[in-house]
N, C-alpha and C positions, 0 to 999 in steps of 0.2 A: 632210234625213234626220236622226233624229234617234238618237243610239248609249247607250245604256246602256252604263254603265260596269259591267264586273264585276269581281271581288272574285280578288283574286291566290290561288293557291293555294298555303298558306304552305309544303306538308307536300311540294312538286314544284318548290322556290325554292333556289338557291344562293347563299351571298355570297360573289364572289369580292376578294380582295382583293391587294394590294402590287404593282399594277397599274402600270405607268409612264405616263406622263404621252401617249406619242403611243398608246395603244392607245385604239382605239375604240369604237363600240356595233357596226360591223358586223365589225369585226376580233375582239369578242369571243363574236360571233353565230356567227363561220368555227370559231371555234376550239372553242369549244363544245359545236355541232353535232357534233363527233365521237363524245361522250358520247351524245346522243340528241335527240330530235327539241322544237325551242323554241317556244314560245309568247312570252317576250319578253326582251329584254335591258333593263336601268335602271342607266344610269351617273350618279349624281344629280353637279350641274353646280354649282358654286361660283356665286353671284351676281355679282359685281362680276367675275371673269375668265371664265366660261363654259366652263370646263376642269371636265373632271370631275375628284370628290377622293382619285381611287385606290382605288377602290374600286364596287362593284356588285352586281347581281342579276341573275341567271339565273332564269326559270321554263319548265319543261318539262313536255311534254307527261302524264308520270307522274313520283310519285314514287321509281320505281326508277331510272330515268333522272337525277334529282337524287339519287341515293346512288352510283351507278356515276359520276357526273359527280366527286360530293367524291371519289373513291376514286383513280382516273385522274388527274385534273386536279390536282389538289393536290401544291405543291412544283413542276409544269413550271415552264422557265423561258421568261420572255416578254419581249423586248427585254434579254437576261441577266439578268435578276430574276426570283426562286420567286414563283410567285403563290400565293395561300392560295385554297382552294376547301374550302366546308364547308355544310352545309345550312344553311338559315338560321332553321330551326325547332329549331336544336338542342334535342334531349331534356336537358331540366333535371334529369331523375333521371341522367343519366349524366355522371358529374361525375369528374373525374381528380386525383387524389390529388397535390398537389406538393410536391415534397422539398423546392427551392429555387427560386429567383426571385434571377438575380443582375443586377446591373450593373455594367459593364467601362468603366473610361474611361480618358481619357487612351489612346487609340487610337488609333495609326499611322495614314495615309490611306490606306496600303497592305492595313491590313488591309481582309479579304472577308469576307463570310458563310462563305464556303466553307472559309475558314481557321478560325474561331471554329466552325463546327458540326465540323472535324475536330479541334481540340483539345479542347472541350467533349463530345462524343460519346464517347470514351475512357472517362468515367467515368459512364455511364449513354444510356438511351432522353430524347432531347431532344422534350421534350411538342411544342414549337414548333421553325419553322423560325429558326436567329438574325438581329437585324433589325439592320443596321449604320445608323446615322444619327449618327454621332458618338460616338453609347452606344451600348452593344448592354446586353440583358437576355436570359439563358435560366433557362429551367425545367427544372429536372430531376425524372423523377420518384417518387424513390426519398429519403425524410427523410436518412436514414442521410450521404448525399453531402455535404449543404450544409457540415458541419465540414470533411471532406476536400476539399470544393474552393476553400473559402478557405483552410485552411491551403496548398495547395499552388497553388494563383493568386493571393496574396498577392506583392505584387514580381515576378511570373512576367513573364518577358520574351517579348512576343508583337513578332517585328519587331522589337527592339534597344529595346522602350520596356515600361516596366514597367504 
């Protein structure tokens, strides 16, 4: 039997992403499904360890269904980690204004996301969810901040370390 491949439909596709390492194609099939009804999951697989790379696509049956998907699903958390859920056609004409783009080092192993997005969050709307991996970076989105948040995170002791 012979199958035609057909053509994903970019405008009904979600990427979801910051994924941990045990979630699956069919654990992100369960989860998903809540949003609305799928056509397929794509967790592309690293070559040499065969572990997906944190990352994937969702395609559903409508494209309403991939916008109520980013809308819900976006920020849940999955084995304690936000996952990112966002169309994967994002509109190029809708584009977000950013104040600042920082980076935090020298961080505690105590510090969390959840500590960084409540001290960060204070001084404006955080474009993104914070991503701790030894650096964190956020966005904020308002110009006006970036002065006032390095004058005032400058030496700022998050957890006894500057």
């Amino acid at each position: 039997m012979l199958t035609i491949p057909r053509e994903q439909d970019k405008e009904a596709t979600v990427y979801i992403g910051n994924l941990d390492e045990r979630a699956s194609d069919s654990l992100v099939w369960e989860l998903m499904l809540q949003a609305g009804r799928i056509v397929n999951v794509h967790l592309p697989k690293d070559r040499v360890t065969q572990l997906h790379q944190g990352y994937g696509f969702v395609e559903f049956i409508s494209e309403e269904d991939a916008e109520y998907a980013s809308k819900i699903m976006n920020g849940i958390r999955l084995y304690g980690k936000p996952i990112r859920v966002n169309k994967a056609s994002a509109d190029k004409q809708k584009t977000v204004e950013i104040g600042a783009e920082l980076f935090v080092g020298n961080l505690d192993p105590m510090v969390t996301e959840q500590v960084l997005y409540d001290t960060f969050s204070r001084f404006g709307n955080l474009v993104n969810l914070p991503k701790v991996r030894r650096l964190f970076f956020s966005r904020q989105n308002q110009k006006k901040t970036k002065k006032n948040l390095r004058s005032t995170f400058n030496r700022y002791l998050i957890t006894d370390r500057p």
